[in-house]
Gaussian input, Z-matrix of N, CA and C with variables (Angstrom, degrees):
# hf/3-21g

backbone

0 1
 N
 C     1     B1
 C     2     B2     1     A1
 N     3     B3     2     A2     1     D1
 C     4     B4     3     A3     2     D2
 C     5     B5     4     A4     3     D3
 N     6     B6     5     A5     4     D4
 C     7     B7     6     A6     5     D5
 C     8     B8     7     A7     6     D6
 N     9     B9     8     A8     7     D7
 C    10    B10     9     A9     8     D8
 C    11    B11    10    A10     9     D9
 N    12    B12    11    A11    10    D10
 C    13    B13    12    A12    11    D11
 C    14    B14    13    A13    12    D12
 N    15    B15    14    A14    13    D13
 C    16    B16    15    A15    14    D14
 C    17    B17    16    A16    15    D15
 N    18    B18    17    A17    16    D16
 C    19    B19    18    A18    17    D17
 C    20    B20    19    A19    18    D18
 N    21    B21    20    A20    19    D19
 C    22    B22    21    A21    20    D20
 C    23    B23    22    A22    21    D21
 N    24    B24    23    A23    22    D22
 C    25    B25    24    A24    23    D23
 C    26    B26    25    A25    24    D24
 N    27    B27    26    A26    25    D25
 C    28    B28    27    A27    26    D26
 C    29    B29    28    A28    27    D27
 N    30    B30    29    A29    28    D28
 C    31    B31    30    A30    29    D29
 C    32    B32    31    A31    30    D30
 N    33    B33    32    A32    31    D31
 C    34    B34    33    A33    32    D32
 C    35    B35    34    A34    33    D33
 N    36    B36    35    A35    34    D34
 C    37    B37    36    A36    35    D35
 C    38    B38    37    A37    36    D36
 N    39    B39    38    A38    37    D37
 C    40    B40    39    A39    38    D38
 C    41    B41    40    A40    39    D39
 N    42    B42    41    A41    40    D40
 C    43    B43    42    A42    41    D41
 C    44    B44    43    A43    42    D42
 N    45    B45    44    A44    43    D43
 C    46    B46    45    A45    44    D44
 C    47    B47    46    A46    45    D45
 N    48    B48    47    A47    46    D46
 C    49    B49    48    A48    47    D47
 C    50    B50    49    A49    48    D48
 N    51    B51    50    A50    49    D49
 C    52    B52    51    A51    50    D50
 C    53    B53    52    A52    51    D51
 N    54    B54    53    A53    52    D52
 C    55    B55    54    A54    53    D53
 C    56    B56    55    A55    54    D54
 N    57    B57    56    A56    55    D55
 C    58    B58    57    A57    56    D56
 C    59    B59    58    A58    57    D57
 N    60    B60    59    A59    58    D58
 C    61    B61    60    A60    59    D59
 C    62    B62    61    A61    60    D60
 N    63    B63    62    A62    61    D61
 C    64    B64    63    A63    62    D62
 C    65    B65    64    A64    63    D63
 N    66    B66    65    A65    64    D64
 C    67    B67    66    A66    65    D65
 C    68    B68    67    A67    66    D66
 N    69    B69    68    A68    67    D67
 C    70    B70    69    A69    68    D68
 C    71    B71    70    A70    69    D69
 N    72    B72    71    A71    70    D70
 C    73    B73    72    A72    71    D71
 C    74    B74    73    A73    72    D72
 N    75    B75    74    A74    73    D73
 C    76    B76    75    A75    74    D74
 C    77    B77    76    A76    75    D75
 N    78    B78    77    A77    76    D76
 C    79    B79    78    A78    77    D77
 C    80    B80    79    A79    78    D78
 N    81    B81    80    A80    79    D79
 C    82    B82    81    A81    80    D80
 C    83    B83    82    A82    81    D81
 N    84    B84    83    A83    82    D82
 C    85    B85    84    A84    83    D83
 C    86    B86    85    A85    84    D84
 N    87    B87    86    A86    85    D85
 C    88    B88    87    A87    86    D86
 C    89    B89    88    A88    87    D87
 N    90    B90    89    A89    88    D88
 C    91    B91    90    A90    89    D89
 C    92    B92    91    A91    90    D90
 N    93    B93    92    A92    91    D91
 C    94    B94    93    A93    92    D92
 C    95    B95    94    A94    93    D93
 N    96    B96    95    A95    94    D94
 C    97    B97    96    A96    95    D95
 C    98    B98    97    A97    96    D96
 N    99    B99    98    A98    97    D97
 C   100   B100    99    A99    98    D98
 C   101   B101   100   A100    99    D99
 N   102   B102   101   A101   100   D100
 C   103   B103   102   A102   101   D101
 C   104   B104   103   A103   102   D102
 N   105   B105   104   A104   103   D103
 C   106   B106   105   A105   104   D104
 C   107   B107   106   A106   105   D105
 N   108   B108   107   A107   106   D106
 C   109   B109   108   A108   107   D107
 C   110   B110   109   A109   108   D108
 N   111   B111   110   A110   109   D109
 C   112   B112   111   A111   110   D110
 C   113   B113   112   A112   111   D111
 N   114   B114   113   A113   112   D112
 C   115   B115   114   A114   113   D113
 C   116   B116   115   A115   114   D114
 N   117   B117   116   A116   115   D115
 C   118   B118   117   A117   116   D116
 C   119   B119   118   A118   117   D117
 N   120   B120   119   A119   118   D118
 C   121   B121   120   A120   119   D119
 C   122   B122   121   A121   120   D120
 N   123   B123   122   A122   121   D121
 C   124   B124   123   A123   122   D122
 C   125   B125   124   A124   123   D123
 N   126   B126   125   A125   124   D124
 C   127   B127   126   A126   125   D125
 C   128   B128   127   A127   126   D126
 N   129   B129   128   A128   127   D127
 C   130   B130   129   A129   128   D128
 C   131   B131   130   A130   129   D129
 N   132   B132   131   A131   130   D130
 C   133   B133   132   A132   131   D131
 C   134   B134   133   A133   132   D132
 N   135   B135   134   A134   133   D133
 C   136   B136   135   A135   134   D134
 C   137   B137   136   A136   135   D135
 N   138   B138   137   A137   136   D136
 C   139   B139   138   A138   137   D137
 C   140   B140   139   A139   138   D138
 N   141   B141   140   A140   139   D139
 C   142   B142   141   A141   140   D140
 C   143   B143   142   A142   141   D141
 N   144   B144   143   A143   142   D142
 C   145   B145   144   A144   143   D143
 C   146   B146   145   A145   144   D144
 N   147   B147   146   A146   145   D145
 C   148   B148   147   A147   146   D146
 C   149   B149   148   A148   147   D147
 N   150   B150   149   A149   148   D148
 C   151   B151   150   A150   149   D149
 C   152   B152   151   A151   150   D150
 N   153   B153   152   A152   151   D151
 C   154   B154   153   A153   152   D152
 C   155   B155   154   A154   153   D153
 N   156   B156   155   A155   154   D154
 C   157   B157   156   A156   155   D155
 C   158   B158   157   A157   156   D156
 N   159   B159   158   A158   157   D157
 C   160   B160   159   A159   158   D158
 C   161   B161   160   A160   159   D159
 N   162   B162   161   A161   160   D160
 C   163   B163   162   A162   161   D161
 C   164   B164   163   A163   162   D162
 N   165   B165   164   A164   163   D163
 C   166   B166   165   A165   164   D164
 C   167   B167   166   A166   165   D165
 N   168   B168   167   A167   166   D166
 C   169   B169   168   A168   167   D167
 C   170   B170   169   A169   168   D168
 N   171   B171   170   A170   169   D169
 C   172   B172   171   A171   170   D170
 C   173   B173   172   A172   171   D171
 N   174   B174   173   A173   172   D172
 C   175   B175   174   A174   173   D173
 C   176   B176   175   A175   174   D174
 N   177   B177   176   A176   175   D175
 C   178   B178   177   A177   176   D176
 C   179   B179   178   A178   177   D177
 N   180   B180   179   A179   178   D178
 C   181   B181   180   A180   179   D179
 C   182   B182   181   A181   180   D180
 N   183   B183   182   A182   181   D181
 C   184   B184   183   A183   182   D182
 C   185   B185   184   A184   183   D183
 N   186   B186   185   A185   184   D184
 C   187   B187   186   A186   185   D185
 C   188   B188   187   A187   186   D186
 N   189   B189   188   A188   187   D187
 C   190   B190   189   A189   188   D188
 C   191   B191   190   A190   189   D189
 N   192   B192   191   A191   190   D190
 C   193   B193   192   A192   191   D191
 C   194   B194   193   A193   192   D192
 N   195   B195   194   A194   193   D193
 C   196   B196   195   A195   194   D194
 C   197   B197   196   A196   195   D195
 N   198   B198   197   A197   196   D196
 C   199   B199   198   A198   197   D197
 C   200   B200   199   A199   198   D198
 N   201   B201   200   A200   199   D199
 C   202   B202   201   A201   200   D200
 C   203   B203   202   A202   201   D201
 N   204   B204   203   A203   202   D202
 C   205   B205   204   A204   203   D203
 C   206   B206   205   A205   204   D204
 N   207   B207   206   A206   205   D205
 C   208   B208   207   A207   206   D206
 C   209   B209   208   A208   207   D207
 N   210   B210   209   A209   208   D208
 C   211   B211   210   A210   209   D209
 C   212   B212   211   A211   210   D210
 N   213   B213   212   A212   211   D211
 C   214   B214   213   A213   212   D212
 C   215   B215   214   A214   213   D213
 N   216   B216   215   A215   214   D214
 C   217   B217   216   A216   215   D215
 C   218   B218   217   A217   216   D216

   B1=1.4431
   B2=1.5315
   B3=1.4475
   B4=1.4133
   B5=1.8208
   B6=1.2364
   B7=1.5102
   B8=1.3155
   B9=1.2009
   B10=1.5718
   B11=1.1860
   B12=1.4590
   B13=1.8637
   B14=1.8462
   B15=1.2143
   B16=1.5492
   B17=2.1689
   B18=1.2329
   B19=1.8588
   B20=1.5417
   B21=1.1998
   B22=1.3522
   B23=1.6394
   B24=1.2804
   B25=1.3612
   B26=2.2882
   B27=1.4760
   B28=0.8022
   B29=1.4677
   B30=1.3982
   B31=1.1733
   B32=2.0608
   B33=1.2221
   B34=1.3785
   B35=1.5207
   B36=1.5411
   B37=1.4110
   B38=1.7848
   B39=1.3850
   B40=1.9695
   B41=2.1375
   B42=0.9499
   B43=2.0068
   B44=1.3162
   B45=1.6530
   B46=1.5837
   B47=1.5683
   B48=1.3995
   B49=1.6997
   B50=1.3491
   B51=1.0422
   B52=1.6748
   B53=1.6471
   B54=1.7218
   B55=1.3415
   B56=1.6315
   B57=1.2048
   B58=1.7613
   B59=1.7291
   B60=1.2780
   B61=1.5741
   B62=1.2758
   B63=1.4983
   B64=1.6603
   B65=2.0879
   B66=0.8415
   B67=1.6167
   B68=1.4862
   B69=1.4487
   B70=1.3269
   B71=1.4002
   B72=1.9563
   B73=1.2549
   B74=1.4074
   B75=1.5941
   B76=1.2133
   B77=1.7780
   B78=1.4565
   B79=1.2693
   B80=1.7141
   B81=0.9837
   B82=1.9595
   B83=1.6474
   B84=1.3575
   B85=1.0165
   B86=1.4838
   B87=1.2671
   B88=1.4802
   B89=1.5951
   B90=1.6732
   B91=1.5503
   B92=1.6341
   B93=1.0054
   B94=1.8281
   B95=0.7336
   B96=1.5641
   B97=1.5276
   B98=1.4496
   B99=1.3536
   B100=1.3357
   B101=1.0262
   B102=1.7970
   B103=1.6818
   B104=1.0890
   B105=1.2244
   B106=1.9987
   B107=1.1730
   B108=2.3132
   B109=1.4668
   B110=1.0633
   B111=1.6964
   B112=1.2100
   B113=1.8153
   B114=1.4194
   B115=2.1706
   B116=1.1533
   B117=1.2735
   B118=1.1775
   B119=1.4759
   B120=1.7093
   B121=1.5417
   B122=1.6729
   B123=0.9135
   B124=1.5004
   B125=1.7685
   B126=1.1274
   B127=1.6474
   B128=1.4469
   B129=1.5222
   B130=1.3428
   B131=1.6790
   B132=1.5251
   B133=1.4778
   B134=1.8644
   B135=1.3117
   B136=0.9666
   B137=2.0039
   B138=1.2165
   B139=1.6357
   B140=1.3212
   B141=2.0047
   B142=1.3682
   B143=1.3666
   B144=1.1025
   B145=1.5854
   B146=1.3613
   B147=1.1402
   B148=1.5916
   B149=2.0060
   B150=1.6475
   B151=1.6514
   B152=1.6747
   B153=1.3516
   B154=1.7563
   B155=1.3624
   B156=1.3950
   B157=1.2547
   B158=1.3559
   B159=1.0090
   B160=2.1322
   B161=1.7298
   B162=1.0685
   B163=1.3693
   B164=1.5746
   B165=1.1223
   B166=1.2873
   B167=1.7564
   B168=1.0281
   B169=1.3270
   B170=1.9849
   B171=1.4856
   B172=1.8519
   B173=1.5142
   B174=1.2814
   B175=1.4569
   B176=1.5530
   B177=1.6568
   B178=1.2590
   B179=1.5651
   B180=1.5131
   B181=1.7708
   B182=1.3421
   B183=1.7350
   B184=1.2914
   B185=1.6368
   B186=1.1689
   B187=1.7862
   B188=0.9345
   B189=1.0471
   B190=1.4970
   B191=1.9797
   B192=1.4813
   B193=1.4242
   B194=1.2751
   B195=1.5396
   B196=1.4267
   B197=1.5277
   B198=1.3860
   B199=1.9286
   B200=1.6814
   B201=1.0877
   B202=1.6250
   B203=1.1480
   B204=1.5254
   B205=1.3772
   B206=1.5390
   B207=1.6217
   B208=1.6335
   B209=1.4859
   B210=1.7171
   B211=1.3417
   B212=1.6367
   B213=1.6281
   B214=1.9118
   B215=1.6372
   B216=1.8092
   B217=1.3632
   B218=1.6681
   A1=107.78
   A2=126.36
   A3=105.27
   A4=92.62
   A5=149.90
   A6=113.45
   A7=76.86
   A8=132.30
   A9=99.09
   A10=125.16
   A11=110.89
   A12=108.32
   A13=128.03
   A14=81.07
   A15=87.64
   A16=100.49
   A17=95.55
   A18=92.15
   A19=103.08
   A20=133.00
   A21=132.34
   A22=105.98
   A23=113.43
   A24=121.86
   A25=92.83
   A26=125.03
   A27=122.20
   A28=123.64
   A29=133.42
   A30=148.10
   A31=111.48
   A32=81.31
   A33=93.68
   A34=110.38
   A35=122.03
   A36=141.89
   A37=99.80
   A38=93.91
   A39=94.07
   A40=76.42
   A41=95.92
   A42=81.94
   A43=109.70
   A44=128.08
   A45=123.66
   A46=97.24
   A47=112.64
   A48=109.27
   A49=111.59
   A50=122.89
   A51=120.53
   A52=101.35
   A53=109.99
   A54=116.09
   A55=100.01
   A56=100.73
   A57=98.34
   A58=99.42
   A59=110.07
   A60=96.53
   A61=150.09
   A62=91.49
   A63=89.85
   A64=107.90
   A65=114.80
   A66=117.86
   A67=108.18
   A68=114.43
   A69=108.52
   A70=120.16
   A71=117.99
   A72=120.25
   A73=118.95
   A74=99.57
   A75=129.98
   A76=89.76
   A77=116.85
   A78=119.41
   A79=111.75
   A80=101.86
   A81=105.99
   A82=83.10
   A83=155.31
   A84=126.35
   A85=104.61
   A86=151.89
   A87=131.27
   A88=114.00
   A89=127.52
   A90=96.83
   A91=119.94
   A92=122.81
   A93=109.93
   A94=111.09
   A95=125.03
   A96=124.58
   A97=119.79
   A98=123.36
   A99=133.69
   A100=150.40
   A101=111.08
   A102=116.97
   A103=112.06
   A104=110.35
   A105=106.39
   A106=91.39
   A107=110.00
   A108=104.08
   A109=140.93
   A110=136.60
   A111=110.37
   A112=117.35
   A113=93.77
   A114=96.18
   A115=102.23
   A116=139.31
   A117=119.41
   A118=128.47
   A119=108.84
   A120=95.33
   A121=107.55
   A122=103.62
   A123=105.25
   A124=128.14
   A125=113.04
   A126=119.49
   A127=83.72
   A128=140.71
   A129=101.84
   A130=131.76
   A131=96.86
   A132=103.27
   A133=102.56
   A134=127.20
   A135=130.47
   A136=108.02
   A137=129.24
   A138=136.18
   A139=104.33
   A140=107.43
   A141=114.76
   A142=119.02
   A143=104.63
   A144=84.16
   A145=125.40
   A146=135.53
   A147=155.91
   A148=100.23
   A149=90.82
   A150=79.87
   A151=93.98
   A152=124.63
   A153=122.10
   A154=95.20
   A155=129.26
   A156=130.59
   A157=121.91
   A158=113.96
   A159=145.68
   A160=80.80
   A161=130.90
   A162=140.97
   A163=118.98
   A164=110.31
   A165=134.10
   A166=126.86
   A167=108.41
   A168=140.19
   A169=110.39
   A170=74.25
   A171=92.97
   A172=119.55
   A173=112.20
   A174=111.54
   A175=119.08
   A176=103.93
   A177=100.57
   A178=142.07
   A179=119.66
   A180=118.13
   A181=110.10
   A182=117.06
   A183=112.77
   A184=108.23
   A185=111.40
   A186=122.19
   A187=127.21
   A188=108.23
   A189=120.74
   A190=91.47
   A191=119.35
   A192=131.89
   A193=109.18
   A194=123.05
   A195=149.18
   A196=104.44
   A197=103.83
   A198=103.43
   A199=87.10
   A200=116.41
   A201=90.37
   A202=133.45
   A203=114.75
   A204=158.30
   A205=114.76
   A206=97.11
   A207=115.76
   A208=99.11
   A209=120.75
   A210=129.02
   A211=99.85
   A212=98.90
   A213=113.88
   A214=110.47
   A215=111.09
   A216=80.92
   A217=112.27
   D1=136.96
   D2=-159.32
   D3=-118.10
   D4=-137.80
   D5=-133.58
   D6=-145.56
   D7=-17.78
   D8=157.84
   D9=-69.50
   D10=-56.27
   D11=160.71
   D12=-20.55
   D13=-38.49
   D14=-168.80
   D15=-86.67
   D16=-45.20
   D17=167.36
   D18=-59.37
   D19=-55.02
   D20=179.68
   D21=-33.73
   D22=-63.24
   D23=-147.57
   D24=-82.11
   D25=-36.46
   D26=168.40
   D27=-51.93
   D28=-66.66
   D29=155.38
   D30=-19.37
   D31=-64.71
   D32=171.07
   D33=-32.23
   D34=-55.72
   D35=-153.72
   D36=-88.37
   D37=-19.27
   D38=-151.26
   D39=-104.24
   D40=-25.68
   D41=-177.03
   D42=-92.61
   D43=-11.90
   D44=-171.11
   D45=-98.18
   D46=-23.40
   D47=166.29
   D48=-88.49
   D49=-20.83
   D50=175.79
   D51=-62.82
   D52=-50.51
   D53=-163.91
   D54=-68.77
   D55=-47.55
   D56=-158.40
   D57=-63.17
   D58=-60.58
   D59=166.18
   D60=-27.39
   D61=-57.64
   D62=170.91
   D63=-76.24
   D64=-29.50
   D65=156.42
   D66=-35.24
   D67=-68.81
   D68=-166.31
   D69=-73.40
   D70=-24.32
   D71=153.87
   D72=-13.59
   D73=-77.88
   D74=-139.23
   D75=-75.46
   D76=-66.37
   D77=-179.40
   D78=-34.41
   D79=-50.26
   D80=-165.64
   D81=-72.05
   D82=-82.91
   D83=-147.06
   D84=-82.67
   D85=8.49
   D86=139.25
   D87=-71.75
   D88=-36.52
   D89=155.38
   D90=-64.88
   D91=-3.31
   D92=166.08
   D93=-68.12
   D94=-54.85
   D95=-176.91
   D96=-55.98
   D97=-43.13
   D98=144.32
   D99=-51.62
   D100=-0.90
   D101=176.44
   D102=70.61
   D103=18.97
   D104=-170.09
   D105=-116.56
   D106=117.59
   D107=152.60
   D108=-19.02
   D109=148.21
   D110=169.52
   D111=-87.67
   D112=138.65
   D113=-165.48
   D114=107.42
   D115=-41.96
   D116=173.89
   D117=-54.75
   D118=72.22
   D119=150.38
   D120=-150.08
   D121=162.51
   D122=-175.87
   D123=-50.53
   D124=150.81
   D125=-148.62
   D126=-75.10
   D127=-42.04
   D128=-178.24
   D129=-81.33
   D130=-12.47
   D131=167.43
   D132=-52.77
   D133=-71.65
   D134=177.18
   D135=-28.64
   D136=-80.21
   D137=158.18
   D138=9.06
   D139=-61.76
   D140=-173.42
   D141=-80.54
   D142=-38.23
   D143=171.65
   D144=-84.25
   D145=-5.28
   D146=114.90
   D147=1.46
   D148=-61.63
   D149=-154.67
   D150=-92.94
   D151=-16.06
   D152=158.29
   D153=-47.41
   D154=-100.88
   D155=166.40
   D156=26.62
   D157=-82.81
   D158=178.85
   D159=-52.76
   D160=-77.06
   D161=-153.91
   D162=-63.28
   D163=-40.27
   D164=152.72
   D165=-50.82
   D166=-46.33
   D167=-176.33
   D168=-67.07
   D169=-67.45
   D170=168.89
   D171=-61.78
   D172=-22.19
   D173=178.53
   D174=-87.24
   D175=-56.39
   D176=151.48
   D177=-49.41
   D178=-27.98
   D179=149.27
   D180=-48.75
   D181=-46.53
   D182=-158.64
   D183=-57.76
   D184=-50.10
   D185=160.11
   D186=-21.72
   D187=-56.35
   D188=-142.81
   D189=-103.41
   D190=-2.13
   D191=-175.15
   D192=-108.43
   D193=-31.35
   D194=161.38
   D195=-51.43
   D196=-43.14
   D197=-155.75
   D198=-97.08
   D199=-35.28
   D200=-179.24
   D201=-102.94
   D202=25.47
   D203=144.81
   D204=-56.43
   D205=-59.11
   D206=-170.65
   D207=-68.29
   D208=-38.27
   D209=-146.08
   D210=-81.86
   D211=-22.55
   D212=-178.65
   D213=-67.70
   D214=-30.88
   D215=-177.39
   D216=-111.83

């Protein structure tokens, strides 16, 4: 695997835990504020933010693949 692949595939890992984290931050203390268990919400709400997530994720690689593209020449 030669070392962009491998930055590709890292980044990848280091921005979908950056995202999902601060996601889940934020989610668990707006259900506090709301009295809402945490998990309590319906399985397709979950689906969707699943595919925000994915979408989110992919855009930010796309960036971050753009800039060190740009940074090469």
């Amino acid at each position: 695997m030669d070392d962009d692949k491998v930055i590709d595939l890292a980044s990848e890992v280091f921005i979908r835990n950056a995202i999902t984290n601060a996601a889940y931050n934020a989610l668990y203390h707006l259900q506090g504020l709301l009295g809402i268990k945490v998990g309590d919400y319906a399985p397709d709400v979950a689906l969707q933010l699943e595919e925000h997530l994915n979408a989110l994720v992919k855009d930010y690689c796309d960036i971050f693949s753009d800039q060190r593209m740009s940074a090469r020449m």
